[in-house]
C-alpha positions as CSV (number, residue, x, y, z in Angstrom):
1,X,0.0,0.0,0.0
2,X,2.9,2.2,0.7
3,X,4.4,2.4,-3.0
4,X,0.6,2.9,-4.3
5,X,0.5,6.3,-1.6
6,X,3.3,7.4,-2.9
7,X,2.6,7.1,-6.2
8,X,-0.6,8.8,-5.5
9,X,1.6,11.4,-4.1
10,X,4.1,11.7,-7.1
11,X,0.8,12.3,-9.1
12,X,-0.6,14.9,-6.8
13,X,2.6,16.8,-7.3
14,X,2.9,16.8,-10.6
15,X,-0.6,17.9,-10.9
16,X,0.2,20.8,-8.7
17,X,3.6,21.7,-10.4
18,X,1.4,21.7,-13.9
19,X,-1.2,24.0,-12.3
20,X,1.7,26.6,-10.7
21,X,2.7,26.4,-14.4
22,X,-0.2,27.5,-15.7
23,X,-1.0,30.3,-13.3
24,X,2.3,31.3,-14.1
25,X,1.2,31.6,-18.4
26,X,-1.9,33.4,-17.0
27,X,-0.1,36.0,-14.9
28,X,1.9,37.0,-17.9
29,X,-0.9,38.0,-19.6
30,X,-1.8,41.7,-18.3
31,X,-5.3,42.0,-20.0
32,X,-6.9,38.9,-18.3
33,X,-9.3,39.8,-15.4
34,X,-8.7,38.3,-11.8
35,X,-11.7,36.3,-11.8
36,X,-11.4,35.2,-15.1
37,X,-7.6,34.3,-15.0
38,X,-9.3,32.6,-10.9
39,X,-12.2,30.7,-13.1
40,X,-9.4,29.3,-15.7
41,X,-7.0,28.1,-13.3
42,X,-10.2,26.0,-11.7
43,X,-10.9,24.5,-15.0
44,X,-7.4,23.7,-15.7
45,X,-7.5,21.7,-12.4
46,X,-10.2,20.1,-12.5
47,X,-10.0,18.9,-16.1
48,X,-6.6,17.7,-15.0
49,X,-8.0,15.8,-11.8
50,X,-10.8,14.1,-13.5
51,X,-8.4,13.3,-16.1
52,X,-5.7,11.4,-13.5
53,X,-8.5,9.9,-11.5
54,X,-10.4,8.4,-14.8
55,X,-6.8,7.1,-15.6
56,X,-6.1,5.5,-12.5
57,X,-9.8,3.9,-12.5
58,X,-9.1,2.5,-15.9
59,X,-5.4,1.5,-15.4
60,X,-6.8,-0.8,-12.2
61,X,-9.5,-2.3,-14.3
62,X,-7.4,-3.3,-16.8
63,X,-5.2,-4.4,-14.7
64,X,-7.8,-6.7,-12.7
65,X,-9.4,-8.1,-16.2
66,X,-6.2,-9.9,-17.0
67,X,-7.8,-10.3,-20.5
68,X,-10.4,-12.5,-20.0
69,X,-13.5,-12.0,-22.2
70,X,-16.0,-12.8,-19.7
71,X,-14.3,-9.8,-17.8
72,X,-13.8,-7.5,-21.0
73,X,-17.7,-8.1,-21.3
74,X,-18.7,-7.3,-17.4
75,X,-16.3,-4.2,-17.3
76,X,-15.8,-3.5,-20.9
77,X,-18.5,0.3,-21.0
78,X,-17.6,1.4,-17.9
79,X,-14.0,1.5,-19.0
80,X,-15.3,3.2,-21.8
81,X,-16.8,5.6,-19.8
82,X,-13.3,6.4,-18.5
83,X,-11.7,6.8,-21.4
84,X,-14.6,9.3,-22.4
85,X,-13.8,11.2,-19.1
86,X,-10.3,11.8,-20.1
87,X,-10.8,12.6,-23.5
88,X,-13.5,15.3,-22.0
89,X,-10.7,16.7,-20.1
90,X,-8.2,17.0,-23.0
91,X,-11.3,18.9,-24.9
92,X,-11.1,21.2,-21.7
93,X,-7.7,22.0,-22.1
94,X,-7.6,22.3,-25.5
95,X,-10.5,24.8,-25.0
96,X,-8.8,26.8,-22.7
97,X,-5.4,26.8,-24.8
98,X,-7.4,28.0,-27.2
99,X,-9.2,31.0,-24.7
100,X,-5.8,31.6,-23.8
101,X,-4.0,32.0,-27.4
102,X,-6.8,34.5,-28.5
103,X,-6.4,36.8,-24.8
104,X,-2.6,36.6,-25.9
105,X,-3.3,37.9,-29.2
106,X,-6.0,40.4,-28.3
107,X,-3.4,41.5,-25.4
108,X,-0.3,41.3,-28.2
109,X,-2.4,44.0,-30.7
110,X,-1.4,47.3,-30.8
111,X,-4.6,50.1,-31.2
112,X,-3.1,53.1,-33.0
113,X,-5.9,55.7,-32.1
114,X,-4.4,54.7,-27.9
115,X,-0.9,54.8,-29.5
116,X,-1.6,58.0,-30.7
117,X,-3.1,59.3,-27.5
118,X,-0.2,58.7,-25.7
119,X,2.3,60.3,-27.9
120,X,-0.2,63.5,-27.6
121,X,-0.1,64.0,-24.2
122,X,3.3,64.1,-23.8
């Protein structure tokens, strides 16, 4: 039980290093209101939590099966069902890459009528 804690530990820490990372890309772009940049970093999370724990729910079915059809047939949809979970959390985060890559570019554009303002009023 020992080496399956501390795996669950390993995982929890690489989750957490991922979501530091993350709050770290969302930081760096000025533009992005708190609560949105607050409501992102929850998503991010959670996708990436439902993702490990549909993982680790599949990997010990599997492992439990030991390929035998009569198992494959009792267990066979609901490790479907996990592999749908996961691939619902990859849409998430390919979702909010996507958020995140148009904030950057609306952040990255320069407006010439504000550029213009601020070379008048100096």
């Amino acid at each position: 039980m020992t080496k399956a804690r501390n795996d669950a530990i390993d995982r929890l820490e690489a989750t957490n290093k991922k979501v530091d990372a993350f709050s770290d890309l969302l930081d760096k772009i000025s533009s992005l209101e708190d609560k949105k940049k607050l409501l992102w970093k929850e998503i991010y999370e959670n996708a990436l939590s439902d993702r490990e724990n549909a993982n680790t729910l599949y990997t010990n079915l599997y492992l439990k099966m030991e390929g035998s059809q009569s198992d494959h047939v009792a267990v066979g949809s609901i490790m479907a069902k996990y592999l749908e979970r996961m691939c619902k959390s990859n849409e998430q985060i390919l979702k909010l890459a996507d958020l995140i890559a148009k904030e950057e570019s609306k952040a990255s554009k320069i407006d010439a009528d504000d550029m213009f303002s601020a070379i008048s009023d100096k």
